[in-house]
MARVO-589138 format. One line per 10 residues: number of its first residue (from 1); their letters; for each residue x, y, z of C-alpha. Coordinates in steps of 0.1 Angstrom, whole numbers, plus 5000, padded with zeros to 4 digits. Layout:
<nodes>
NUM) a) X Y Z; ... .
</nodes>
This chain:
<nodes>
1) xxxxxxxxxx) 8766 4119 2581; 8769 4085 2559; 8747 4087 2530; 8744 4067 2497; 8735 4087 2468; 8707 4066 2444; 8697 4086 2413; 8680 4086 2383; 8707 4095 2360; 8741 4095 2357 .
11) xxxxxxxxxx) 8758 4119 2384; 8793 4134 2383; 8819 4114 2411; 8852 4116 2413; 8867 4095 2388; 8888 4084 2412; 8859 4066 2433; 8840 4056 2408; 8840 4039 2369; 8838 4062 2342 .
21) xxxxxxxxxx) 8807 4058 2319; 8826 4051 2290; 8841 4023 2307; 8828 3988 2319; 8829 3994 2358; 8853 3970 2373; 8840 3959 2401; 8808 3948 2393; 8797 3916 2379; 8763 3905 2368 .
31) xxxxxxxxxx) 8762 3867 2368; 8735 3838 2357; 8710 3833 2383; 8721 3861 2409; 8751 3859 2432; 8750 3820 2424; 8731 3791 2419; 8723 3763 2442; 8718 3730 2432; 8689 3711 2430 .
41) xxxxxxxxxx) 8707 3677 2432; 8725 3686 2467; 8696 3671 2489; 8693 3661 2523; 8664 3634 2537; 8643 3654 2561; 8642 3632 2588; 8682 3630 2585; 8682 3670 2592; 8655 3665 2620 .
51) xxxxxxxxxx) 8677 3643 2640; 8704 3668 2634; 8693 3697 2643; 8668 3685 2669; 8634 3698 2650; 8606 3680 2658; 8577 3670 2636; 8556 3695 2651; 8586 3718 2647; 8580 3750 2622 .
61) xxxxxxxxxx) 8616 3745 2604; 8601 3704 2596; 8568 3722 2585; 8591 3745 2560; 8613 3716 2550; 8584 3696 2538; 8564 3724 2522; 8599 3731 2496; 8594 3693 2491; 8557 3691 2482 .
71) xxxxxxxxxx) 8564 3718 2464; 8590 3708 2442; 8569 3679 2427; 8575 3689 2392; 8614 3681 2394; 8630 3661 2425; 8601 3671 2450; 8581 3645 2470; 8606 3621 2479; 8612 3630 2516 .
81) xxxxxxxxxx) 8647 3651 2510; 8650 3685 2504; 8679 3713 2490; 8686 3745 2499; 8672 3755 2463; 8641 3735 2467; 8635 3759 2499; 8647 3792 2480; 8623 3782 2450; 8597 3774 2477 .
91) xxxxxxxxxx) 8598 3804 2495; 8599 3829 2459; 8568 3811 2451; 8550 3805 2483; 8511 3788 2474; 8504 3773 2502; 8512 3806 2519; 8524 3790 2551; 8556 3804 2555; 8559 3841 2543 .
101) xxxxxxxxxx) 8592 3856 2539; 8601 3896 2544; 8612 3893 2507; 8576 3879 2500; 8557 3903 2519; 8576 3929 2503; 8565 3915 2467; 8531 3909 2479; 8525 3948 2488; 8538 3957 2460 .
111) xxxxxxxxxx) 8519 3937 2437; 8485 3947 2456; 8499 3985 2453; 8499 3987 2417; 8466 3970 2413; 8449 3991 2435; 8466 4019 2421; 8459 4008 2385; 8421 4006 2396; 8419 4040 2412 .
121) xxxxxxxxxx) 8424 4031 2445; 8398 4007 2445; 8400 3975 2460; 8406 3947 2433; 8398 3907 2426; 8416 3886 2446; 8422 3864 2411; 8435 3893 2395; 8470 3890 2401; 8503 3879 2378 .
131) xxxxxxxxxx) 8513 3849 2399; 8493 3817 2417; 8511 3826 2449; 8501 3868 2447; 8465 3854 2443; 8467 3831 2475; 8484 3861 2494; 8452 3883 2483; 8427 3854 2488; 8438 3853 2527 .
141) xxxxxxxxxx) 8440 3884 2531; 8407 3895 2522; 8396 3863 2545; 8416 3869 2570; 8425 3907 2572; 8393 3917 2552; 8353 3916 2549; 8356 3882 2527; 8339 3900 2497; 8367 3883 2470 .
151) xxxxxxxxxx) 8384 3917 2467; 8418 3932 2488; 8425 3965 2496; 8456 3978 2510; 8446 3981 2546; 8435 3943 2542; 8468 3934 2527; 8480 3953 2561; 8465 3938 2585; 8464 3906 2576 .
161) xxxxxxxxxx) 8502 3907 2571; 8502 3924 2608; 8484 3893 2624; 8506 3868 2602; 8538 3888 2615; 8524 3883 2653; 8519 3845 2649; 8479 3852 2649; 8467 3837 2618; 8469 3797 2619 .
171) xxxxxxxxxx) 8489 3782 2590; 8509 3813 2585; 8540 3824 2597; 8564 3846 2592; 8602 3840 2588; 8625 3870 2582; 8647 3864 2550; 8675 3867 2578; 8662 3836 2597; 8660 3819 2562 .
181) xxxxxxxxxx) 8694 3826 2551; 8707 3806 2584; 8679 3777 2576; 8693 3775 2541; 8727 3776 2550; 8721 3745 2572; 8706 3729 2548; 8738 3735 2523; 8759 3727 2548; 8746 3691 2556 .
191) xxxxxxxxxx) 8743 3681 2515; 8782 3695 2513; 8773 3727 2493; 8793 3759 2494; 8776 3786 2513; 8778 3824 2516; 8774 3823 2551; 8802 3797 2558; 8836 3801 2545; 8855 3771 2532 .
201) xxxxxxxxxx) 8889 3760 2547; 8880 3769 2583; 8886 3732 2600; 8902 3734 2631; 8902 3771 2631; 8876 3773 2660; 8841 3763 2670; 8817 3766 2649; 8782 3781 2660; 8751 3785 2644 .
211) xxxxxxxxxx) 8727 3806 2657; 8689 3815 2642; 8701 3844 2627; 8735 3841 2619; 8766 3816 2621; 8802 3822 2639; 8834 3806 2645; 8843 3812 2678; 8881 3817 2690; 8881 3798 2723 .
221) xxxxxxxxxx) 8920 3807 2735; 8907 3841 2727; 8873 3842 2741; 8857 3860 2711; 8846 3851 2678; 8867 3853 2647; 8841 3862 2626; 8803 3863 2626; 8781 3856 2594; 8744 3868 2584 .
231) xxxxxxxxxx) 8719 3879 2553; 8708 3917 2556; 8679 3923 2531; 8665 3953 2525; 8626 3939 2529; 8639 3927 2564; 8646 3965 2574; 8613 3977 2560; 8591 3947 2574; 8609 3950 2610 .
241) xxxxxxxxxx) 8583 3958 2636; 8586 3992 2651; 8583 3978 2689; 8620 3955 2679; 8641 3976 2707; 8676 3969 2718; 8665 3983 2754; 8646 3951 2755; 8677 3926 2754; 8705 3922 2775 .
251) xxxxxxxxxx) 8739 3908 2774; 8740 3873 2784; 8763 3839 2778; 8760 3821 2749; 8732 3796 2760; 8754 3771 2735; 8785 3771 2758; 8768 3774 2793; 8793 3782 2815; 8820 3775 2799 .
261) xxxxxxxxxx) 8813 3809 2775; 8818 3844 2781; 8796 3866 2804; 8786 3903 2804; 8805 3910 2840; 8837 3895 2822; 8834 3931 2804; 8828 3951 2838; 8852 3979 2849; 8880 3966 2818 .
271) xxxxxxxxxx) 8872 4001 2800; 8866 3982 2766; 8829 3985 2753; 8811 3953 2744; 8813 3955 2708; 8788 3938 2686; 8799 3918 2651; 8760 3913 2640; 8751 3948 2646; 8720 3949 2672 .
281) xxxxxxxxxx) 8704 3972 2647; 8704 3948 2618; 8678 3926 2638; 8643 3922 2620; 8625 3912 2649; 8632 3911 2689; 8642 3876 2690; 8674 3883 2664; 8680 3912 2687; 8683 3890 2719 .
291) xxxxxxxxxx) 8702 3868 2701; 8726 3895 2690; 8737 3904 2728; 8747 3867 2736; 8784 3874 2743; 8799 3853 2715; 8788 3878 2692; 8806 3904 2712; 8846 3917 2714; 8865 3943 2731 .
301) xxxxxxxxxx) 8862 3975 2715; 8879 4008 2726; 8846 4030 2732; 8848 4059 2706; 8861 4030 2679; 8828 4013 2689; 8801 4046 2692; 8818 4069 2666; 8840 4046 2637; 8825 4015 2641 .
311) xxxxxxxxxx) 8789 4025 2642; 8792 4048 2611; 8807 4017 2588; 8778 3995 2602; 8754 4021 2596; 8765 4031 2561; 8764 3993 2552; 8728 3994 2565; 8724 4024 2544; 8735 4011 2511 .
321) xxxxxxxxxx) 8713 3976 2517; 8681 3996 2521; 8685 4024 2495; 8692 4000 2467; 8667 3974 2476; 8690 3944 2477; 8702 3921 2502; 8738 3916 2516; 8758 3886 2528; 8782 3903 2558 .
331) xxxxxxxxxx) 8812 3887 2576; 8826 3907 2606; 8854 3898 2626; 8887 3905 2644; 8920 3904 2640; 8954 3906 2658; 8982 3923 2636; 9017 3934 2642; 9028 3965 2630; 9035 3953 2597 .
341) xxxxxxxxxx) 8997 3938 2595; 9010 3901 2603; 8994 3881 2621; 9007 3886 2660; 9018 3854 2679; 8995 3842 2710; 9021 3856 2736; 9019 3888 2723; 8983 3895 2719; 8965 3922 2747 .
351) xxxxxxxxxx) 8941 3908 2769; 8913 3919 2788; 8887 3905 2815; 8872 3915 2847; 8879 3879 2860; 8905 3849 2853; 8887 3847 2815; 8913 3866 2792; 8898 3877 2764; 8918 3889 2735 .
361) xxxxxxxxxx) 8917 3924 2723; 8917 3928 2687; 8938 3956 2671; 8915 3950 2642; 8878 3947 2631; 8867 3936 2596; 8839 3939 2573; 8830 3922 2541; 8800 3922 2523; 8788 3906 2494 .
371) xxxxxxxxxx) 8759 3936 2480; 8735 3918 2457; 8707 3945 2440; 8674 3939 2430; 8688 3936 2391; 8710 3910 2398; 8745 3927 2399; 8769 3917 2423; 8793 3940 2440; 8819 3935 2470 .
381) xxxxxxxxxx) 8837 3955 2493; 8858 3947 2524; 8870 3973 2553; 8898 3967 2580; 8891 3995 2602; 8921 3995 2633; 8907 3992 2673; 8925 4019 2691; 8915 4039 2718; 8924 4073 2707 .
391) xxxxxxxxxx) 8900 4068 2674; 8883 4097 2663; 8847 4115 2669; 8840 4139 2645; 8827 4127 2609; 8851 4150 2593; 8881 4126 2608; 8860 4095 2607; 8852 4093 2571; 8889 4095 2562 .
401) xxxxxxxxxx) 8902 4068 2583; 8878 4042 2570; 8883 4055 2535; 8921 4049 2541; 8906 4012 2559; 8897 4000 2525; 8912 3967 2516; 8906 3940 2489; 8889 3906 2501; 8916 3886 2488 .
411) xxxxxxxxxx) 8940 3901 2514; 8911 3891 2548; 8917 3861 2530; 8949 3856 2535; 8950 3865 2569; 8926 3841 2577; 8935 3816 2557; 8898 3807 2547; 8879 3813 2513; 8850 3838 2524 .
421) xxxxxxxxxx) 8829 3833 2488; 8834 3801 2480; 8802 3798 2468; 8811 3823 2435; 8822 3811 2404; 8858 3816 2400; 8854 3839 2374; 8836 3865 2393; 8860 3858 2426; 8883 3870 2405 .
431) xxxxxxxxxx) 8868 3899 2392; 8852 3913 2431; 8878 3897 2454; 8909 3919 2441; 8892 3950 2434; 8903 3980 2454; 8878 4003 2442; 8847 3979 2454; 8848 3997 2485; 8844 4030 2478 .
441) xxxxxxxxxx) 8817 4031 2453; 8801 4013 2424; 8785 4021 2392; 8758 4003 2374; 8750 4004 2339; 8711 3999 2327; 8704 4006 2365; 8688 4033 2382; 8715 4032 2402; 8738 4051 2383 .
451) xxxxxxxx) 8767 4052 2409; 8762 4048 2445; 8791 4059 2468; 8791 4043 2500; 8805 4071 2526; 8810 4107 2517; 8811 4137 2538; 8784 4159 2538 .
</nodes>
C-alpha cells in the first residue's frame, strides 16, 4: 500500500530518509513568491494570441484573457495584452466571478465553512467575508444556488458551485487549475517566459504538442512521446466530479496528427500494454480523461511494469499532492538506455507495432515532479523506474525497486539534454536538482507537515 504520513508533530523516520530536526532539511527550499515569479512585463496582445491559437471572440479562453486584463487596471491592465501573471493574479482574485478555478472553489468553501461554523451553523451575510471576491462568490451563490435572502449557507455554496461546474449558470464557468496551468503556459510561452510545463533547450528534439490539459514532445522516429507535462493540484482531485470515469474514454489517434499519428490497433496483439504518461486518473473532469487516451500520450509498457510498478509510483505521487494540499508540476517520459544507462543508438532500440508503424519500446520511464505545499515550500524528486517484463507484483518487491529507481533531476537532465525547471532561480536549481534524498521523503520545519515520506511498506 503507498501511503504518505502527514502529522501533527514531529515523527521518528529513519534518518536515513529523512533530515534530522536539528538540521536544515536539504532538500527543501522556501522561495519568494512560491515556486517562482512570473513577470508582469512579459505581455502578449490578445488578439496576437487569438490568431495563434485560433480562439475566437466568442471563445471562453478570449473571455479569460480579457477578464486578467480588465482586471489588472491598477498596474499594466487595460491595454489589450495580457501575461501569464496578470491571468494568475486574476484568477487568485476572481470579482467578476466568471471564470472559477478548482483552487478558487476550494478557497471559497472554505471561507463559507468557517463563517458558518463561526456562526453556529447558521447561514451568514453575503458581505461578511475577508476578500471582495469571497463576497461575489457568496453574493451568487445565494442568487443563484440559494433563496436570494442576502445570506449563504453551505448547501447554497454547493449547489451553486454544482450548476457552475455543469456549465448551468450564465457568466460562470469553471476551469480546472489543470486546464489553467496549460492556458498559462501558452501564454508564457508566446511572451518568451520560462515555464514549468516546458523545458528549455528542447529545439529540434521533437514535435511539440499542446494539449488542454497538458503539453508533450513527441518522438516521431519513435512513435511515442519523450515526455509529457501537466499541473496536479490537490483542489483539482477534491473538486473532480464523481461521474469523471475512464470506462467512458477510449484510445484514439491524436486528432493533432490525423493519420499520420499512432492508433490504438497499432498496440493490438504486440503483448505491451498501452501505457499512459498523464495518468488517466489524474484527470479533473471527463474531457482531460479523453484527452489522456489519445495515443500520443501513450508508450509500450510490459504489463505488470504498467498495472503493478508503474501504477503504484503514479498513485503515491497522487497521494502525496492530495494529503498535503499542494499542487505539483509532473514530467513523465521514456527513455532508451544501454546497460551502462547511456543513451542507446537508433539501430539498437526494440520496437513494437501490430502494423508497418514501429514504435519504440522504452527500457525506461521517468518521473519528476516539482511538489509545491500550501506554505510555499518547494520540494523535488525524480524516479527512473526500468520497463521490463519480468517486473514484480507484490508491494513487498515493488517498493524496493523504486526506492533503488531514485535518481537526482540533474542526471534526467543530462540524458535529455533539456533544462526541466528552468523557470527556478538558480539558486534553488541548485539546491532541489542534485539532491538524492528529495525522493524519498521531505521534512518541513514550521509546517504541519513534519516529514512526509513518499512510499513505505505497510
Amino acid at each position: 500500500m503507498t501511503t504518505l504520513r502527514p502529522t501533527a508533530r514531529a515523527s521518528t523516520p529513519s534518518p536515513a530518509t529523512v533530515a534530522t530536526a536539528d538540521a536544515a532539511p536539504t532538500n527543501v527550499v522556501a522561495p519568494k513568491g512560491g515556486s517562482w515569479n512570473r513577470s508582469t512585463a512579459r505581455e502578449v496582445p490578445i488578439a496576437e494570441l487569438q490568431a495563434k491559437f485560433g480562439w475566437t471572440e466568442q471563445s471562453w479562453e478570449t473571455g479569460l484573457l480579457k477578464a486578467a486584463d480588465a482586471a489588472g487596471t491598477k498596474t499594466r491592465g487595460g491595454n489589450g495584452q495580457v501575461s501569464a501573471a496578470e491571468i494568475q493574479a486574476y484568477l487568485s482574485a476572481p470579482t467578476d466571478g466568471k471564470y472559477l478555478t478548482s483552487t478558487a472553489l476550494q478557497q471559497g468553501r472554505s471561507a463559507v465553512e468557517a463563517k458558518v461554523a463561526k456562526g453556529g451553523g447558521t447561514p451568514v451575510d453575503v458581505d461578511a467575508f475577508d476578500t471582495k471576491w469571497q463576497d461575489g462568490l457568496a453574493k451568487r451563490a445565494d442568487l443563484l444556488g440559494g433563496n436570494s435572502d442576502g445570506k449563504v449557507s453551505q448547501d447554497e455554496l454547493a449547489a451553486y458551485i454544482q450548476k457552475s461546474k455543469a456549465n448551468q449558470v450564465d457568466g460562470t464557468r469553471w476551469v480546472p487549475d489543470q486546464q489553467m496551468a496549460v492556458i498559462q503556459s501558452r501564454v508564457a510561452e508566446s511572451a518568451g517566459e520560462v515555464d514549468p510545463l516546458r523545458p528549455t533547450g528542447g529545439d529540434g528534439k521533437g514535435m511539440e504538442l499542446v494539449k488542454q490539459y497538458s503539453r508533450l514532445t513527441l518522438d516521431e522516429g519513435k512513435n511515442l512521446p519523450t515526455f509529457v507535462s501537466y499541473m496536479l493540484s490537490a483542489a483539482d482531485i477534491k473538486e473532480t466530479p464523481a461521474e469523471v470515469n475512464r470506462t467512458k474514454s477510449s484510445f484514439v489517434r491524436d486528432p493533432l496528427l490525423g493519420a499520420n499519428g499512432v492508433s490504438d490497433s497499432d498496440y493490438d496483439h504486440t503483448g505491451f500494454d498501452r501505457g499512459h504518461m498523464k495518468p488517466a486518473d489524474d484527470s479533473p473532469n471527463q474531457e482531460a480523461m479523453n484527452e489522456s487516451h489519445q495515443m500520443t500520450n501513450i508508450a509500450p509498457q510490459y504489463g505488470n511494469h504498467n498495472q503493478q510498478v508503474w501504477k503504484t509510483l503514479e498513485q503515491a505521487v497522487t497521494g502525496l499532492v492530495k494529503e498535503t494540499g499542494g499542487k505539483a508540476h509532473i514530467m513523465t517520459g521514456n527513455l532508451f538506455l544501454d546497460a551502462d544507462g547511456k543513451p542507446l543508438p537508433q539501430e539498437s532500440v526494440q520496437t513494437t507495432g501490430a502494423k508497418d508503424r514501429k514504435i519504440g519500446v522504452p527500457t525506461h520511464n521517468f518521473k519528476t515532479v516539482l511538489l509545491e505545499l500550501p506554505n510555499g515550500n518547494v520540494t523535488m524528486f525524480a524516479y527512473m523506474v526500468p520497463n521490463v517484463k519480468d517486473g514484480p507484483s507484490k508491494k513487498d518487491a515493488i517498493i524496493p525497486l523504486l526506492e533503488s529507481s531514485r535518481v537526482p533531476v540533474d542526471q534526467l537532465e543530462k540524458l535529455l539534454g533539456q533544462d526541466l525547471y528552468a523557470q527556478l532561480p538558480k539558486s534553488v536549481q541548485a539546491k532541489l536538482e542534485k539532491d538524492t534524498s528529495a525522493p524519498g521523503a521531505f521534512q518541513l520545519q514550521g509546517s504541519k507537515y513534519e516529514s512526509a515520506t513518499l512510499l513505505t511498506k505497510r
